[in-house]
C-alpha positions in Angstrom: 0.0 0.0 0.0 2.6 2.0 0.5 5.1 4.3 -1.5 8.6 5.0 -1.0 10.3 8.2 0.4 11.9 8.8 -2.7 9.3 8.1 -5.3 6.9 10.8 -2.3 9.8 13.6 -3.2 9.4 13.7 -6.4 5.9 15.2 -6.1 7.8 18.2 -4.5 9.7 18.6 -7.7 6.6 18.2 -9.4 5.0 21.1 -7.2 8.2 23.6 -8.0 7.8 22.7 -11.5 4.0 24.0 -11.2 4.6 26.8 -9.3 7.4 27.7 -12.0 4.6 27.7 -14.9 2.2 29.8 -12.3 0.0 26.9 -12.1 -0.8 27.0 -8.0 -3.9 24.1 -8.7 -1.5 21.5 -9.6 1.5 22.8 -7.2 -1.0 22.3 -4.4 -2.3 19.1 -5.4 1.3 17.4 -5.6 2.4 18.9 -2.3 -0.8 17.6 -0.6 -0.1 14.3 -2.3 3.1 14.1 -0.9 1.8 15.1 2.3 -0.9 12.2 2.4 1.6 9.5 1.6 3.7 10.5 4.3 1.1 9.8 6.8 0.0 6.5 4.8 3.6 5.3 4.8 4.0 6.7 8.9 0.9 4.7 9.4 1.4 1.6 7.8 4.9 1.5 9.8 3.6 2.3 13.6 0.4 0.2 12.8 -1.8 2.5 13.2 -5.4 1.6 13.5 -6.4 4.0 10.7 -4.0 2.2 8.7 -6.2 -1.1 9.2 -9.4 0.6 8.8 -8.0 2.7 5.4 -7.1 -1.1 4.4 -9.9 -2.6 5.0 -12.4 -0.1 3.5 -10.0 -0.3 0.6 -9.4 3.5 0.6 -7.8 6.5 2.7 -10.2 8.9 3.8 -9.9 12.5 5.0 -10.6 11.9 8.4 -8.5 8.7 8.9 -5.6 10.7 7.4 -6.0 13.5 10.1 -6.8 11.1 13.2 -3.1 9.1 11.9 -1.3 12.6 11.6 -2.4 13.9 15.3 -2.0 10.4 16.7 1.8 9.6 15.1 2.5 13.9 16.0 1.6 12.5 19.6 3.2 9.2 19.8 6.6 10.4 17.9 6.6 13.7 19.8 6.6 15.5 16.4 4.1 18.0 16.0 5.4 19.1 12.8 3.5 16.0 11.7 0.6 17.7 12.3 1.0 20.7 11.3 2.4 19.4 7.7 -0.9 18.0 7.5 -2.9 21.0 8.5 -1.3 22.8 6.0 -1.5 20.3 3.3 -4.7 19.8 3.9 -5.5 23.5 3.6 -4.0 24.2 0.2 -5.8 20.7 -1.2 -9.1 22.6 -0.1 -8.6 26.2 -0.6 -5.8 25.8 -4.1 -6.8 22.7 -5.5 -10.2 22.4 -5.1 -11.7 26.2 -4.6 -8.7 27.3 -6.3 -9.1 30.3 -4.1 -5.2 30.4 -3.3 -1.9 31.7 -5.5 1.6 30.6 -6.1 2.3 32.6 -3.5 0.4 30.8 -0.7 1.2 27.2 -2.0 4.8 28.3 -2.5 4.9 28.4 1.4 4.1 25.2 2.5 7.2 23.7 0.8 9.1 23.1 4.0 6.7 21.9 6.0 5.9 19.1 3.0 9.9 18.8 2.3 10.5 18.5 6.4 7.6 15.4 6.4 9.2 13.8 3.2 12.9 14.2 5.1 11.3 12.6 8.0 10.1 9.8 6.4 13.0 9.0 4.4 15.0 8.7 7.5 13.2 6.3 8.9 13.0 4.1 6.1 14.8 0.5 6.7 
């Protein structure tokens, strides 16, 4: 189910590529992506239950994505966890889907996605 820290930073590169052309729907929607298979990939490893429940509805869902991000900020004493998720979350709602926000706005959640995708990749074993 899950996807590897590597193959999760290229969506970053993707999102500076779009944010490059102007294009702040399509920045924010790689940034959130990379975001959300952080905490599937966080999940899956600390055994999560929202990992089991994701698997055995046969899909993430929103709210099973946020619960896993607060409960591994907690657990791993990281709240930039959570707040990478807040914040991905946000531009997902408000750049991808409203398209309410600019390059500007997406442009400024790069480090909190590139400190989750860091993270990850050094716990990977």
């Amino acid at each position: 189910m899950g996807v590897k820290g590597e193959e999760i930073a290229r969506f970053i590169d993707e999102s500076k590529e779009y944010i490059a052309k102007g294009d702040a729907i399509q920045a924010s929607e790689k940034l959130y992506k990379a975001v959300e298979e952080c905490i599937k990939v966080l999940a899956e490893r600390y055994e999560l239950p929202e990992y089991e429940k994701a698997k055995e509805d046969g899909r993430w869902r929103s709210y099973l994505l946020g619960r896993a991000a607060g409960k591994l900020a907690r657990d791993l004493k990281e709240r930039m966890i959570r707040e990478a998720w807040a914040i991905a979350f946000e531009i997902h709602v408000w750049g991808f889907h409203e398209g309410k926000y600019g390059v500007e706005e997406v442009k400024a959640s790069i480090p909190y996605v590139e400190w989750l995708v860091n993270f990850v990749k050094e716990r990977e074993g």
